[in-house]
N, C-alpha and C positions, 0 to 999 in steps of 0.2 A: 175698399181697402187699397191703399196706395202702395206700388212698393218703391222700397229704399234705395236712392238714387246711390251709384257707385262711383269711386273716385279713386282714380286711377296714381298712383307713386310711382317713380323708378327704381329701384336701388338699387347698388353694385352686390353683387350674391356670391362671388367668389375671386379667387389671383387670375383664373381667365377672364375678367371682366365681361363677363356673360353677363345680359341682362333681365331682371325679372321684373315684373309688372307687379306689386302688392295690392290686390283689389279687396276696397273698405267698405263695408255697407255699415248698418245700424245694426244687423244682427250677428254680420259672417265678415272674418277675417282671412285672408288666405292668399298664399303667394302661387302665380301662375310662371311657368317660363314663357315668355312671349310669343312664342310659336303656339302654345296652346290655348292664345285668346283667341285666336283666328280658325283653329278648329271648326270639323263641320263633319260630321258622320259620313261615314264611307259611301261610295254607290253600290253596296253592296242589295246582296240581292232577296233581303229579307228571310223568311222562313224557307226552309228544301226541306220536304221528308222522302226518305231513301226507302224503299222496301227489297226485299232481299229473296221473299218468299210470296205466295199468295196466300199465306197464313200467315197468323199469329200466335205464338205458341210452339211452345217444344214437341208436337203433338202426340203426346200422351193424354189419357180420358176420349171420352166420343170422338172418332175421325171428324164429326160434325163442328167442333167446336172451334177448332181455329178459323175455319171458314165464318164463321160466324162472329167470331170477334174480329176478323179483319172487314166485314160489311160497317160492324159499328163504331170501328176508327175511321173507317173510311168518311161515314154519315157526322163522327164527330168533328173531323178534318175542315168537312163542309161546312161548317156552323162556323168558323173562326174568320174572325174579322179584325183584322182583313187576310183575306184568305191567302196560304201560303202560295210563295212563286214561281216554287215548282214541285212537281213528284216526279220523283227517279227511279224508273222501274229495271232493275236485273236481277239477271237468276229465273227463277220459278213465280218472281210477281209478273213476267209480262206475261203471264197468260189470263193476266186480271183485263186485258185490253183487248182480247178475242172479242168477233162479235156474239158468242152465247155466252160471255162472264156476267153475271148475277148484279154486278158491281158496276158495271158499264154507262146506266144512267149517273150512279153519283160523281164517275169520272168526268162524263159530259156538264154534268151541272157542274164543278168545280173549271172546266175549260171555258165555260162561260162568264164562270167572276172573275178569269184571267191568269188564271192557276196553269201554267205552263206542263203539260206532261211529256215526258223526254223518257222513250224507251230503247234499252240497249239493244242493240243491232246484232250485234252476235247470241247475247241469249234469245230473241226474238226470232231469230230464222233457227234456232236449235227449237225452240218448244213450242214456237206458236206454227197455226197454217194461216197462209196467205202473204200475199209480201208485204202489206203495210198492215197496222195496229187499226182496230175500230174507232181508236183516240189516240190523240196525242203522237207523235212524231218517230223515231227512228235514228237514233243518237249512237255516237260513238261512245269508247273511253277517254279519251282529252274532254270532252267536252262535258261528259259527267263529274268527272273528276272537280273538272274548272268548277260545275256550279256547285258543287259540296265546296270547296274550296273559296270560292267568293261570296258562302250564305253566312248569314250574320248568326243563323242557329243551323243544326241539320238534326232530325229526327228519326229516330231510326227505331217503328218498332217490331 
């Protein structure tokens, strides 16, 4: 299947003689402003999931269970390809980065496919012991901020 070679027009598009580019194929008509041929996706920084808790869940029903479905976001997280490029731990998830948290290998298998983990430094020294995370790093506010801020999605559950 070939596709449909395009061919490019000028035309004047308004009294500021701004210029738009009318691009024609065989099936699709449609006018671009000229800066938008040159377009190119951001360097943004693809998928961030935020966590806020080390559960899931309003926790009401079994204390068990949010525990439990934050293992299986976690295990689904890891399945995604390509995997997100970062997790943002504050609050009460960086105690998912202790070295006895349950969750600890899928963190590391996720730091492996290049999955950036970035945990905050003030909830970190409030709830975790030890001065550094069993994974992933030791982040401020600016800099959390910035990657929710430069992710192309952020997920937050």
């Amino acid at each position: 299947m070939t596709k449909p070679k395009a061919k490019n027009e000028t035309l004047k598009a308004n009294k500021q003689d701004r210029m738009d580019t009318a691009v024609k194929t065989d099936t699709l008509d449609f006018l671009l402003p000229d800066p938008l041929l040159d377009w190119q996706p951001s360097g943004g920084s693809g998928l961030v999931v935020a966590f806020r808790s080390a559960e899931i869940g309003d926790g009401s029903g079994r204390p068990d269970l949010g525990k439990r479905l934050m293992s299986e976001f976690l295990q689904a997280v890891n399945r995604f390809a390509p995997p997100p490029a970062a997790l943002l731990l504050y609050s009460g998830s960086v105690i998912l980065t202790r070295p006895d948290s349950p969750d600890l290998t899928i963190l590391r298998q996720l730091t492996a496919k290049g999955t950036e983990i970035l945990v905050c430094r003030i909830s970190f020294e409030a709830l975790a012991e030890g001065p550094e995370p069993a994974v992933g790093r030791l982040a401020g506010w600016p800099e959390l901020a910035d990657r929710m801020r430069l992710a192309h999605q952020v997920l937050w559950p």
